[in-house]
C-alpha positions in Angstrom: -6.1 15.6 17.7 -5.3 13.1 15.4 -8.8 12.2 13.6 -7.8 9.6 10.6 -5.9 6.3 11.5 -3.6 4.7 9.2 -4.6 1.4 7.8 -1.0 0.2 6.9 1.4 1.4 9.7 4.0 4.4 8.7 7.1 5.1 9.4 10.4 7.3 7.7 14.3 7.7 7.0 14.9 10.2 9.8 17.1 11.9 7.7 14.7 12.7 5.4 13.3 15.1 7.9 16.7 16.0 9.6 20.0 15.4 10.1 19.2 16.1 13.6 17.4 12.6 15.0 15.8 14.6 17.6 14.2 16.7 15.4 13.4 14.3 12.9 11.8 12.2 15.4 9.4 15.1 17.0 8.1 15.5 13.5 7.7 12.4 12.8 5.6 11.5 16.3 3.4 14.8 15.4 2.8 13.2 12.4 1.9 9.7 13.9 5.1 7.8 12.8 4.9 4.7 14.9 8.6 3.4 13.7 11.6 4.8 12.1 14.6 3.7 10.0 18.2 4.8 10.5 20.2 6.0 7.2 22.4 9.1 8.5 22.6 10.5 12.0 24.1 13.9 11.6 25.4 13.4 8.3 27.3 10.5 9.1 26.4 6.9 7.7 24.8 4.7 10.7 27.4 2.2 9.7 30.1 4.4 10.9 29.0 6.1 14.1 30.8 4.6 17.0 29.5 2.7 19.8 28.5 6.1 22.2 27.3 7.5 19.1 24.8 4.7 18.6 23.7 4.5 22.1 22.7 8.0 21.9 20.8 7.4 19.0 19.0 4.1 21.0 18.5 6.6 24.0 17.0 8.9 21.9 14.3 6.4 20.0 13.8 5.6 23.2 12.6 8.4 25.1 9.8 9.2 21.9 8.6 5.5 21.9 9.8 4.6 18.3 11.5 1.0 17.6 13.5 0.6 14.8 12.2 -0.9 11.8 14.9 -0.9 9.3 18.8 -0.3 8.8 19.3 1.3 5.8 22.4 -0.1 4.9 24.3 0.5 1.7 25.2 -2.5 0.9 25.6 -3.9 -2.4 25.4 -0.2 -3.5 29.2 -0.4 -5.2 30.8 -1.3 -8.4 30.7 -4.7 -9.2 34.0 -6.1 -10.5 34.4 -7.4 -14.0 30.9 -6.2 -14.8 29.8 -4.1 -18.0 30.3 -0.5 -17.7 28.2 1.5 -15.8 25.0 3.1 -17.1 25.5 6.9 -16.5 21.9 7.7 -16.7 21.4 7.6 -13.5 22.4 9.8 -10.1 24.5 7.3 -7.4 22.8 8.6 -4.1 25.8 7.3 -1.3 24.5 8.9 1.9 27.4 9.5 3.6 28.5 6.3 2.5 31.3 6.0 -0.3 32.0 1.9 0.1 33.9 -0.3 -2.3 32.9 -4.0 -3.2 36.1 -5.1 -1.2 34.6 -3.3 1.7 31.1 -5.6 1.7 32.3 -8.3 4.5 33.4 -5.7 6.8 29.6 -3.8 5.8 27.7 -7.1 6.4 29.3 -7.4 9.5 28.5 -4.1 10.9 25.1 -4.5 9.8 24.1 -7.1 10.8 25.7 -5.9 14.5 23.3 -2.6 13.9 20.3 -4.6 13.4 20.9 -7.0 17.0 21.9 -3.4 18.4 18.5 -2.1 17.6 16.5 -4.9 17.3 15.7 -3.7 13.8 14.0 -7.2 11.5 14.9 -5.8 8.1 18.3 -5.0 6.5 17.5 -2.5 3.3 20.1 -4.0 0.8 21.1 -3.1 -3.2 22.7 -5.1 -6.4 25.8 -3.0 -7.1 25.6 0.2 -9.2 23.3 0.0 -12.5 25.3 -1.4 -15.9 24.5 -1.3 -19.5 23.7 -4.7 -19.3 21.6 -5.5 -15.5 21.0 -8.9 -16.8 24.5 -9.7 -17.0 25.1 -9.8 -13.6 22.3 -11.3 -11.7 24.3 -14.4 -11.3 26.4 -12.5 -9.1 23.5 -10.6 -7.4 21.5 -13.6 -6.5 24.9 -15.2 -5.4 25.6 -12.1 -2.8 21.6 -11.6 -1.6 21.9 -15.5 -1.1 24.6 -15.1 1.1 23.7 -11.9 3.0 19.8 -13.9 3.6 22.5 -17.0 5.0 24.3 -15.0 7.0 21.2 -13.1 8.5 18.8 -16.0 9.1 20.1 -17.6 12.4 19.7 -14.1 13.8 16.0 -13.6 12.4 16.6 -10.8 10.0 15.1 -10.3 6.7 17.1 -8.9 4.2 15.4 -6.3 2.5 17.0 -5.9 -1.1 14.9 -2.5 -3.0 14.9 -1.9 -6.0 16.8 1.3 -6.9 16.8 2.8 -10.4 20.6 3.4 -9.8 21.3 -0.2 -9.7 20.9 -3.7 -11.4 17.6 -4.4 -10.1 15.5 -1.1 -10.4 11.9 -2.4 -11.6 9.5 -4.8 -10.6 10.2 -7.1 -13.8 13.7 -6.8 -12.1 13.0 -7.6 -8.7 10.7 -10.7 -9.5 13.6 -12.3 -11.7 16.2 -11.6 -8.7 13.7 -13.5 -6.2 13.0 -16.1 -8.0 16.5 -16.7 -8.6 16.9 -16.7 -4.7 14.8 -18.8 -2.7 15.8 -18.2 0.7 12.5 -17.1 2.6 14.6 -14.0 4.7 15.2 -12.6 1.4 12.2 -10.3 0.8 11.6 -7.0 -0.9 11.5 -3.4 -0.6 9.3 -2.1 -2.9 10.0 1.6 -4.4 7.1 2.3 -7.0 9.2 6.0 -8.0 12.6 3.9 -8.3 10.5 1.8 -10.9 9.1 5.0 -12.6 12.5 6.5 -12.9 14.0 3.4 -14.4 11.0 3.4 -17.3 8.8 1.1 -15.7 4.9 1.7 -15.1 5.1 0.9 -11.4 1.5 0.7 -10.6 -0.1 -1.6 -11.6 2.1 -3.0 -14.1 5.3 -3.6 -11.9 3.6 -4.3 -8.9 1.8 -7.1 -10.9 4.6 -9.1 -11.1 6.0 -9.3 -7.7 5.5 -12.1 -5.6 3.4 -10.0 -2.9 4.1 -12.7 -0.1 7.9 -11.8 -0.7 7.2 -7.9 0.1 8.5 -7.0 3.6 8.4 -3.0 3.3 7.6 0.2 0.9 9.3 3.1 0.1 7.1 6.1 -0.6 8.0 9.3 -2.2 6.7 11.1 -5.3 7.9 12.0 -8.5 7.2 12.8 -13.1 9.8 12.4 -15.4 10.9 15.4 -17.6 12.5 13.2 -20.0 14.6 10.8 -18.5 15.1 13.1 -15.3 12.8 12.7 -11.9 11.3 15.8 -10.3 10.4 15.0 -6.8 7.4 16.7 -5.4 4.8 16.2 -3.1 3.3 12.3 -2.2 0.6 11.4 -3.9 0.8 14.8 -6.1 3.0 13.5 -9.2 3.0 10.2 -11.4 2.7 7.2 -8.3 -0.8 5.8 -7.7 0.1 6.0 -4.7 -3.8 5.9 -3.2 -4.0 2.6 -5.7 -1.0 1.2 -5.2 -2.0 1.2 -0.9 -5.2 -0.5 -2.2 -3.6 -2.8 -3.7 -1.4 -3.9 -0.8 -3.7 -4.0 1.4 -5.8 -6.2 -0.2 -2.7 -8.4 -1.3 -2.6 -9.1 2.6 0.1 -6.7 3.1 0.8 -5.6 7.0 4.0 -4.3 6.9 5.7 -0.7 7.2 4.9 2.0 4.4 8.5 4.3 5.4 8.5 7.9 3.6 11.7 8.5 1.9 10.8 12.3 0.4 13.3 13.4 -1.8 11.7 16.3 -2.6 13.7 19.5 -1.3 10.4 21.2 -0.1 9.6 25.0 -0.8 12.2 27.0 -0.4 14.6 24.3 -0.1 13.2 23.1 3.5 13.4 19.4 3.5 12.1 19.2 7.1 9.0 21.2 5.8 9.0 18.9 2.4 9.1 15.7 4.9 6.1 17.4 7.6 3.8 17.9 3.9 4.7 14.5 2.6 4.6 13.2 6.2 1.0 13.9 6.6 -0.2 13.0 2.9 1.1 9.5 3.8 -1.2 9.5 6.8 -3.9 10.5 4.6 -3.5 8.6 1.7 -2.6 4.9 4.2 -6.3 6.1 6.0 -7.7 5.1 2.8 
């Protein structure tokens, strides 16, 4: 029985748990998962399943009671042409997903399509690989969020653009410059504390208080410590992230929105599904207050 409630509701990136959305998704009800989002489905890219494919994956939210909160797209999460060169520092997670900047109309297309399909309010969102110089192309960022947020409004979707230490916008300093730079109230953030950690930033509280807080719409949670300029992943709320502050701290900034693992960590022995379970139910704990 299930004895500590979550103050800030909690969800996950099925895939984090499995490739296998069935098993993901009895994990993640044992847990107390009340949403999920949708990155892969059995390896593949959400954006490229078929139309069966994603009515299988509807049927099977369905029968386990969990709406979709998220599509976590990968847009925006290319090379952006005539740009400075790219800052090798950092890994490129694709996810199944190797798209090209000419291939971001067709993207947009599809998900925004994903998000009607399953009624999902946020579109997760990037700003193009990570360059020497970031600064030098957040004219052309805030010129693409401000036409995905255009393109998504009539519909009622929120654009969710995270920082990602992989790409242009990777801190909070980051992120505040970008949204202030793009007015349009559907453009809101997803707010990674560890993608500000790996990209040198304190996240908490020194990132975090910089962000508009009205303009965050959902959190990514996982874990990490730098050994050097390299992350290792471990355990939530084990490592570097405040996490039990940062919560706090949201909480009393009037935030009511999503807290989605995203582990990362490979898990003992190299079981991701057990990694996800542990992380899983330090997120309860640590969202109970």
């Amino acid at each position: 029985m299930l004895t500590f409630q979550p103050k800030l509701p909690i969800a996950a990136i099925t895939d984090e748990f499995s490739p296998s959305l069935p098993q993901a998704l009895a994990v993640m009800k044992e847990i107390g998962m009340t949403a999920a989002e949708l990155r892969t489905i059995d390896g593949k890219n959400l954006m490229d399943l078929s139309q069966d494919e994603l009515a299988q994956v509807r049927d099977q939210l369905a029968v386990v009671g969990l709406p979709v909160i998220s599509i976590a797209s990968p847009l925006l999460k290319c090379v952006l042409p005539e740009s400075p060169e790219l800052d090798g520092r950092f890994q490129q997670d694709v996810f199944a997903s190797r798209h090209t900047f000419a291939d971001q109309p067709r993207l947009t297309e599809r998900a925004l399509e994903l998000a009607a399909f399953f009624k999902a309010p946020i579109v997760r969102v990037f700003s193009y690989w990570r360059t020497v110089r970031p600064e030098a192309t957040y004219a052309k960022v805030a010129q693409a969020l401000d036409r995905l947020a255009a393109l998504a409004e009539p519909a009622g979707i929120t654009i969710g653009l995270e920082n990602e230490h992989a790409c242009n916008v990777a801190t909070g300093a980051e992120a505040a410059t970008i949204l202030q730079a793009v007015a349009r109230p559907n453009l809101k953030l997803v707010w990674d504390p560890a993608n500000a950690l790996v990209a040198g930033e304190e996240p908490f509280p020194a990132g975090y208080a910089l962000l508009p807080k009205h303009r965050i719409v959902h959190i990514h949670a996982k874990d990490c410590h730098m050994d050097g300029r390299v992350p290792v992943w471990g355990p939530l709320g084990t490592r570097h992230v405040p996490w039990k502050n940062q919560l706090s701290a949201l909480l009393a900034d009037d935030y009511r929105g999503f807290v989605s693992l995203e582990t990362h960590w490979l898990g003992p022995d190299g079981d991701k599904l057990e990694a996800s379970r542990i992380c899983g139910w330090n997120l309860r704990g640590l969202a109970a207050g």
